[in-house]
Every structure is written in C-alpha cells, then in structure tokens.
N, C-alpha and C positions, 0 to 999 in steps of 0.2 A: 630858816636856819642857814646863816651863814658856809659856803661851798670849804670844806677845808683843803687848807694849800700843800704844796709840795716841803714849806718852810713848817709849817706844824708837825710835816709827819717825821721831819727830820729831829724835832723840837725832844718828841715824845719818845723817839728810837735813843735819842742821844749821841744822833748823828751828824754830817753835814748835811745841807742841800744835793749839792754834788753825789754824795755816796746814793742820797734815796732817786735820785735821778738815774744811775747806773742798773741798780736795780729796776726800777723800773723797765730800763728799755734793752734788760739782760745781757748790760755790757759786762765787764770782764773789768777788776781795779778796786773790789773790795772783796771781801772773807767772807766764807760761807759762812759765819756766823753772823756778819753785819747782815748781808743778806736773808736773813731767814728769820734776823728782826724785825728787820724792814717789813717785810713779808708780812707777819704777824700784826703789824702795828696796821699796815693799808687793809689786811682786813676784818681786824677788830673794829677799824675806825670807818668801814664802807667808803673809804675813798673810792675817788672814780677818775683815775688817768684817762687818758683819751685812748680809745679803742684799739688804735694798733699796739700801744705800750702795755694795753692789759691783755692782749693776747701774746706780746714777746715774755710780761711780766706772770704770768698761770699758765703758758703753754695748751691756751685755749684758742678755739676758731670767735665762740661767744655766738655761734651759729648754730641753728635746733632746724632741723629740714622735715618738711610734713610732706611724704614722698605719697603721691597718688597714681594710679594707672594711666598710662597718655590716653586712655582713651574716656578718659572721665574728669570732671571738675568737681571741688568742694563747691565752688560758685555757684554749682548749675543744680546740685542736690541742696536743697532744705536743711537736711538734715545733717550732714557733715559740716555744713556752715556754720552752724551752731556750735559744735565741736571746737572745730578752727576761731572761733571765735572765747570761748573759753581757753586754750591753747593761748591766744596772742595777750589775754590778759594777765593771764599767770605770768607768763613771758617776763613781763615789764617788771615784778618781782627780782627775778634772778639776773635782770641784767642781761638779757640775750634775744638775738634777732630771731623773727622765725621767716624761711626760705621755702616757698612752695614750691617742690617742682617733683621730675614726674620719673617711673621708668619703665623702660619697652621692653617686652622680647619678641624678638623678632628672630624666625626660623631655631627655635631652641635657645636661643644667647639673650643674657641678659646686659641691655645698654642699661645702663648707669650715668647718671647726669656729672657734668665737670666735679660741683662741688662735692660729690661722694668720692669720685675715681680718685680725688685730689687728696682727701680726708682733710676738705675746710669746713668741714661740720663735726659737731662735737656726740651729736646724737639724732636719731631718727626718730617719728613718728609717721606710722606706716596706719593708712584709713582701710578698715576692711580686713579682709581675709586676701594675705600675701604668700603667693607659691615658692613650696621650701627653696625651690632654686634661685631665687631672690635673695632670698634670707642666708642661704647658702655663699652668695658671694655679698651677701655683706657679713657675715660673720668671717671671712677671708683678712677685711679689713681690722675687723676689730674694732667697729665703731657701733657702740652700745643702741638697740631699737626694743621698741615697744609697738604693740600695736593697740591702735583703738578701733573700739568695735566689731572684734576680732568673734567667729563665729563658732571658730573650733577651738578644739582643747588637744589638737593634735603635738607630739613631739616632733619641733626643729629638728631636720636630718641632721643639721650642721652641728649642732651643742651636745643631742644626743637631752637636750631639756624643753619644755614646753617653753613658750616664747612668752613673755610676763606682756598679759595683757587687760586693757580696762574695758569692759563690756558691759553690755542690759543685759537679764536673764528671759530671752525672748520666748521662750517656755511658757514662762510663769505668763508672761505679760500676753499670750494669746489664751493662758484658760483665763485667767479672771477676765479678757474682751469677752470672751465665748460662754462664761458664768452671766455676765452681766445679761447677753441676750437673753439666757435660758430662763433667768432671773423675772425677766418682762415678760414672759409667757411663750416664748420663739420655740418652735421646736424642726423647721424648718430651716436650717441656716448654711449659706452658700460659703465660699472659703476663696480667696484671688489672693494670689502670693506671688512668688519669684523661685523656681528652679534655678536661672542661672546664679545663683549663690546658695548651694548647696545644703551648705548648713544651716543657714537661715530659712529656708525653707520645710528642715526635717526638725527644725526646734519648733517653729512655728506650727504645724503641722501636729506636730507629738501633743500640745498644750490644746490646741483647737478639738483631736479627737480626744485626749480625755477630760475636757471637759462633756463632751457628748457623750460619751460613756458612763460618766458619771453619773447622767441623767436619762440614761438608757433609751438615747433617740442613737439612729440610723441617717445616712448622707445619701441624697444620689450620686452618683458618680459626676453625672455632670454640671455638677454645681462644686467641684473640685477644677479650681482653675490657676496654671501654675506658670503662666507663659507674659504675665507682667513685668516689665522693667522700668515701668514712667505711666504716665499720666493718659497717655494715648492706649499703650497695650492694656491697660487695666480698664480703658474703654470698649476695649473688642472684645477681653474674659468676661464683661459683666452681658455683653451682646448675644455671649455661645449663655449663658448661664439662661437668659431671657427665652433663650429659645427651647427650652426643655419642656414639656408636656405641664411638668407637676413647676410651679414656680414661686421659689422660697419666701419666705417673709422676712429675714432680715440675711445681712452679711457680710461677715468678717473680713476685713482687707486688712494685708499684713504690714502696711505703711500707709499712711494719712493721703501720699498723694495717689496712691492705688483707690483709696476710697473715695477722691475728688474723682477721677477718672469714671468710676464707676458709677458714680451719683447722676454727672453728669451723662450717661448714659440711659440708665431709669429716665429722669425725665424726659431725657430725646424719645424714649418708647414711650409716655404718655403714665408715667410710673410717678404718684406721688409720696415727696419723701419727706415724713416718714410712716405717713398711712400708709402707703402704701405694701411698703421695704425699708426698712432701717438698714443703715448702716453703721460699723465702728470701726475703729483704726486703732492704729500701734504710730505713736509720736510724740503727737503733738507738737506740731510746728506751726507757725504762728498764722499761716495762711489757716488752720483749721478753726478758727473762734471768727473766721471772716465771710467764710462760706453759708451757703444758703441752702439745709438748715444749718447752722452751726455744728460742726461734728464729733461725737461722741468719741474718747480715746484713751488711749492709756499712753501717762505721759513718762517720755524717758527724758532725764535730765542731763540734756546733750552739752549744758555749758558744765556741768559738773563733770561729766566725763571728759571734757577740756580740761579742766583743772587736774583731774586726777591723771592723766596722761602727762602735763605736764610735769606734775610731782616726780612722776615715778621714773619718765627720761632724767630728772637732775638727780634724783638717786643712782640711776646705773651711773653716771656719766660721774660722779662723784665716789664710786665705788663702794655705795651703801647698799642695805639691804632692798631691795623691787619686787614686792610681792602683788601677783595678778588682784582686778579689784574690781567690784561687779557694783553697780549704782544701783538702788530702787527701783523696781519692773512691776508694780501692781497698785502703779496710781492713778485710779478710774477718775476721768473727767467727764463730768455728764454734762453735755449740752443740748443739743435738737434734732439728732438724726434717729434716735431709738425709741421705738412708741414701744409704751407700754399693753399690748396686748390680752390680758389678762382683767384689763379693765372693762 
C-alpha cells in the first residue's frame, strides 16, 4: 500500500500543504480549528511523520521504558525474556520504542535513569515486585506504570490504589504442580523456592501445602528449601534436601531453572531421574523441552503477559480504563521427569 503524503492529508483536511506541515511540527500560523482537523485526519488516516514531528505533533516521547533492578537482567533471566519479548511485539503495533534500562537505591534514595528524571518516556513497565518508594517518586512524576509479574496485591503508598498489574496466579499453578505429583502416587515431595521475593515465595508455598493437605500427607522440614535464586543455589537446596535421613521421591521447584539446578544435582549424587526422584517446575521456558529428562511444568504464558502489559501501559498512557489482569496458571505440561509411581 502506497506511504500516504503530506499533500493527501492536506487533500482530505481541505487544506494547504503548508498549514498540514505547521501542524505537524506544532508551529504557530493556523486555527485551532485547522489544527484539530488536521489532527483528525493524520490519525484517522495512520499517517506516519517522522518521529520528532510526531512527538512535537501528540505531545508524546513515543518511548515505553521496561525499568529493571541494576542488579538484574531481562537477558540473563529466561523468563522475563519472554515477557520483553511479547512487550516489543506489541510495541510495533502502537508505534512506540521500548527503552531498557534500570533503577538503584542506594543508601535509602532512589536514582532514576535520564530518560525518567527527564519525563522522555511516555510510560513504564516495571518487571517484578517494585518498592513503594520507587513507585513513590514516580508517581511524583506523573508518568503512568504497570507492573508485570507483580507478586502482591499490596496498595501504592503513593496513589493510595493498588498498582494495575499483569500476573500468573502462582498459587493455583503450584497446587495443580503438586496435584500432579500426588496424582502419580508421590507422597513424599520436597519443595526449593525463593525467599528473597517474598511473595512469590508465600503464594507458592500456600498452593504446594494445600495441595498436601488435601491429600493428608505431611513434609519434613528439611525438604523445605527456600534459599534459591538461580541455577547454582537451587543446586545446593536439592544437596541439603539429599542429605536428610528419609529421601523424597519427587520435587517441586518453584521455577524451571531451580528444577535444572536440582536435577542436575540428583544426578551428581548417583540419583536417577525419573526413577529415581521426579521432578516439576513452574514456567516453561524453552530450555525445559531440551533438557535430560525433558521437564515436567506448568506453563505461564510469558509472551501473553508481554502483550497484555503492553495493552494495559497504552491504556493508562491514553487515559483509558487499566484494569490489573492475571493469564492462565494451571497449564500441566507433561513431559519426562515425573514417574508414575503408582504403577
């Protein structure tokens, strides 16, 4: 399809060249009524000025920032990758760049990167669970965020409103992990998670003991291990679990690469998987269909939660209605790490 010109849009307004040129580059030299034809007419017709003319022409940056903690990458996590990568498709939709970058607190203060302090971004996407005092001086600003993957349901000190966010229901998606084992005949099942995020932790946790409840089995203690944050530490909780007297038959990891970690652990002790110890996960990230056995998981749909985080940024940013929005969390994918015991 043909790129339409500056002379069509003037065509259609019933204007000059000149006047639709002014407008665009929010000179001064026509009526606010030519102007708000104009207006009208570029984006009935999705015309496309070039970038700085359509930020002087909407009074936009046409910039979406996916702000992350300095001390963490989308790149280096699986699983935010997939996010950001549903985020940058939707993107191309609306016509808008998206800007990774990061913010610190250091000794109590929060640093905020140029393009926030500057307000050359139009809106925020914040990964994770963001401390109010964050949210706090950006709500200073006034520049509209969302968070994805967000763990609590707690109220923003700053709004005095919950912060409208897109999440898994990680409850749900740790009892049906924890159904499925009970499911194969498990009644033994070890539990390796993540304290340092709090509430991922206490949803996770909630889902894992009532599924066991429901099926009136009992935990050791120390098959309760909470000190994972990667691949390696989820290698030393499944080391403390191995060393306990009584030793489980299968076990629940609260992320895909906690249950790499730990797999590969098992084997290091001489532990085949899945005769020996099954395990399952919460993901599904694409290193899990690759691994050896293939690993069993419940899958969240990280690129739809991309999508749906970016919806919901062009709604605040747009001054529409942003209602928080929670994806599917009880999609068992069975593949080769959970024997069926029972057989």
């Amino acid at each position: 399809m043909p790129k339409i010109t500056i002379k069509e849009i003037a065509k259609i307004a019933g204007v000059s060249p000149t006047a639709v040129s002014f407008v665009i580059n929010n000179k001064e030299g026509v009526s606010e009524e030519t102007r708000l034809k104009v207006k009208e007419v570029i984006e009935r017709t999705n015309f496309q000025p070039n970038l700085n003319s359509r930020r002087l022409l909407f009074n936009k940056s046409f910039n979406i920032s996916i702000v992350i903690r300095n001390t963490s990458s989308p790149f280096d996590d699986l699983f935010y990758l997939e996010i950001a990568k549903g985020l940058l498709k939707k993107s191309k939709e609306y016509g808008y760049n998206i800007v990774f970058t990061d913010v610190t607190l250091e000794n109590g203060n929060v640093l905020l990167p140029d393009i926030i302090k500057n307000e050359d971004t139009d809106g925020i996407v914040f990964f994770q669970d963001t401390e109010d005092i964050v949210l706090n001086e950006i709500n200073k600003l006034t520049i509209p965020f969302i968070i994805a993957d967000a763990h609590t349901d707690s109220v923003n000190k700053g709004s005095n409103l919950p912060p409208t966010t897109v999440n898994a229901d990680y409850e749900l998606a740790a009892f049906t992990a924890v159904s499925h084992l009970i499911e194969n005949g498990h009644r033994d099942i070890a539990y390796i998670s993540s304290s340092y995020v709090p509430n991922f932790y206490l949803k996770t946790f909630e889902g894992y003991k009532r599924a066991l409840e429901g099926a009136q089995l009992s935990v050791q203690p120390s098959w309760i291990q909470s000190n994972a944050i990667n691949e390696a530490s989820a290698y030393n909780c499944m080391a403390t679990i191995l060393k306990s007297n009584l030793k489980p038959t299968a076990v629940f990891c609260t992320t895909d690469m906690f249950a790499i970690g730990a797999i590969k652990c098992a084997k290091d002790s001489g532990f085949k998987v899945p005769d020996d110890i099954s395990f399952i996960g919460i993901d599904d990230i694409f290193l899990a269909n690759y691994i050896s056995p293939k690993l069993t998981t419940i899958r969240i749909d990280k690129l739809k939660m991309g999508t749906l985080a970016m919806e919901l940024i062009i709604n605040k940013i747009e001054g529409n209605e942003a209602n928080s929005m929670v994806v599917e969390s009880d999609n068992l994918v069975i593949r080769e790490s959970v024997k069926n015991i029972k057989l």
